[in-house]
C-alpha positions in Angstrom: 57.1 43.9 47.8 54.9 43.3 50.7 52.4 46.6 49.0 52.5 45.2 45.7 51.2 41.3 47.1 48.6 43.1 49.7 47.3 45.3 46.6 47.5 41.8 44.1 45.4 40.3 47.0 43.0 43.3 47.8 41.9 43.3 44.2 41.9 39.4 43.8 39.5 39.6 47.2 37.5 42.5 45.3 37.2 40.5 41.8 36.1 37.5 43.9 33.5 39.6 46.0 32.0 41.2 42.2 32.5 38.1 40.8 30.2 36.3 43.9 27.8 39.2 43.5 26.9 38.4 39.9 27.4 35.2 39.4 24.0 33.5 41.3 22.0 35.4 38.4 24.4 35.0 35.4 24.4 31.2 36.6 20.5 31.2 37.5 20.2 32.7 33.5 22.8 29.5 32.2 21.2 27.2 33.8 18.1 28.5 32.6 19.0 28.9 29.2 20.7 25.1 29.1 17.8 23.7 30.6 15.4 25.6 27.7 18.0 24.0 25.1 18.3 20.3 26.6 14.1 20.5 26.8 13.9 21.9 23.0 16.3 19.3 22.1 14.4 16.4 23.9 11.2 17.5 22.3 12.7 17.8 18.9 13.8 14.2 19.1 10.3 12.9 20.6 8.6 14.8 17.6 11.1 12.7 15.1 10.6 9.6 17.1 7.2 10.1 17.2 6.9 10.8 13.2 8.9 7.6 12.2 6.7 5.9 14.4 3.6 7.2 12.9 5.5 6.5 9.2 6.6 2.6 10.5 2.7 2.1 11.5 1.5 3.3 8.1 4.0 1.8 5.7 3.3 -1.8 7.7 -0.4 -1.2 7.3 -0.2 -0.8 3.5 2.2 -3.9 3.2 -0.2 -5.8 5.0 -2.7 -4.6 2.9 -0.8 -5.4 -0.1 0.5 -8.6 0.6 -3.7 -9.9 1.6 -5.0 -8.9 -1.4 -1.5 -11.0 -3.1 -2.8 -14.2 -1.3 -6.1 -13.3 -2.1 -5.6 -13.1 -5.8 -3.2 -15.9 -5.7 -5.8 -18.6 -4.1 -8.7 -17.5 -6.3 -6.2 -17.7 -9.2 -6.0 -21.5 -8.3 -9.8 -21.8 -8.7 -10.4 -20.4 -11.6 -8.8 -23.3 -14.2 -11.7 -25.4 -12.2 -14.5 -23.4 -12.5 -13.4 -22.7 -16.7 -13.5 -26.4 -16.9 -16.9 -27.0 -15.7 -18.0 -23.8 -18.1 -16.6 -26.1 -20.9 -17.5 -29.2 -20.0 -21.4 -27.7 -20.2 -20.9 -27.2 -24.1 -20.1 -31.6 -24.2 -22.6 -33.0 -21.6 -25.7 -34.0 -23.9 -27.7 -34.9 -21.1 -30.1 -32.2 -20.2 -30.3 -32.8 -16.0 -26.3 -32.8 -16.1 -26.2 -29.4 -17.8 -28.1 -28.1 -15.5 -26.7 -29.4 -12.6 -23.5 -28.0 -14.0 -25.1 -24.6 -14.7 -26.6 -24.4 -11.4 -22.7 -25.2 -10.0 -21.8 -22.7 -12.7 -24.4 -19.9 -11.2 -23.4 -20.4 -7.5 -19.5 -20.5 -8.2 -19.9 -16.8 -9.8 -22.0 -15.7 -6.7 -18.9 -17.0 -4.3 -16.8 -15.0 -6.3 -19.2 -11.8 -6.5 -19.4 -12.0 -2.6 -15.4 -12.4 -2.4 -15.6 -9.2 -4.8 -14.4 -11.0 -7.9 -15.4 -9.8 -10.7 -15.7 -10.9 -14.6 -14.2 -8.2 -17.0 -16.6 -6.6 -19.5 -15.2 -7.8 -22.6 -16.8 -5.7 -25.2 -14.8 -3.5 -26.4 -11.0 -4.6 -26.7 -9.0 -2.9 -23.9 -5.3 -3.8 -23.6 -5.0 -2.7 -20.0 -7.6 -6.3 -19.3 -7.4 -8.1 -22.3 -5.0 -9.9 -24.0 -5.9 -10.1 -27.8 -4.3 -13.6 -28.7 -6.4 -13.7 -32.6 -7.2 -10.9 -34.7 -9.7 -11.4 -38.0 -10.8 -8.8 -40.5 -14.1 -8.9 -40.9 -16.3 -5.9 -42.0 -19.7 -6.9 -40.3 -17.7 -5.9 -36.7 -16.1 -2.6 -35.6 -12.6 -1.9 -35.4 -11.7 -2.9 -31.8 -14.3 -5.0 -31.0 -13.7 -7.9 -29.5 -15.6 -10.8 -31.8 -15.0 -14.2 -29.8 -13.9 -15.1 -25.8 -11.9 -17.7 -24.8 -11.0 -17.5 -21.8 -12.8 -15.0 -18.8 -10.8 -12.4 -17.1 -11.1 -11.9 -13.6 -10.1 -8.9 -11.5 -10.6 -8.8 -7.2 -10.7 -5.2 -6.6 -8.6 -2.8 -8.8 -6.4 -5.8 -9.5 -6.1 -7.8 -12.4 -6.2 -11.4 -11.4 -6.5 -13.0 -14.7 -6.4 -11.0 -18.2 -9.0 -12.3 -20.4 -8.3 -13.8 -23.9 -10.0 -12.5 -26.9 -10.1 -12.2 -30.4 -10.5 -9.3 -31.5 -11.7 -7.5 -35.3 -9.5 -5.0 -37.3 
């Protein structure tokens, strides 16, 4: 019995001396390679972090965008009832110093507006996408389409429709 534990513990001594003899570089090579995986992990979540960043900053900017050209609109939206009733009010003033006083209020309201780039639609030919047709008449001296009588202006700020402009329009 005593041969069999000395042989048990000669070849547990010899397994322990191999096993000391490669194990610094199989555990230099491990810690190695886990150290190359932890850093390829921490970079792939400073990439990700770093992309919904760069998305959060971009999708803020455009709702800031979007929401400044909304109050925009809104407040000139507010002014426009006022500047169409000093437009009317021209066609009943019989007195020739008030119509131009109210002309020249008229001329320097639409230059505010150009400057805030406001903009009067065309309103030539009948376009559904700015108009909104609210009469039509058939009448042969116009063309089909065109739009015959304004009442009310349209407005746009940018590419935005602020006001759609009321028209009559011929069949």
């Amino acid at each position: 019995m005593e041969e069999k534990d000395l042989n048990k513990e000669e070849a547990t001594a010899e397994e322990k001396a191999e096993e000391v003899k490669a194990d610094p570089v199989e555990e230099a090579n491990k810690r190695a390679y886990d150290a190359e995986k932890k850093c390829a992990e921490t970079n792939d979540k400073y990439l990700r972090i770093m992309a919904e960043y760069d998305n959060f900053r971009k999708r803020t900017a455009k709702e800031r965008d979007f929401i400044y050209s909304e109050a925009y609109s809104d407040a000139i939206k507010q002014l426009l009832p006022v500047i169409d009733n000093i437009e009317r009010s021209v066609t009943f003033v019989s007195d020739e110093e008030t119509k131009k006083g109210l002309n020249m209020i008229i001329t320097q309201m639409t230059e505010a507006l150009n400057k805030m780039g406001v903009t009067v639609i065309e309103t030539k030919e009948f376009d559904p996408n700015v108009h909104n047709a609210v009469m039509h008449v058939d009448d042969e001296a116009y063309g089909e389409g065109e739009i015959v009588e304004v009442f009310q202006k349209g407005y746009k700020y940018k590419d935005k429709i602020i006001r759609y402009a009321m028209v009559k329009v011929a069949n």
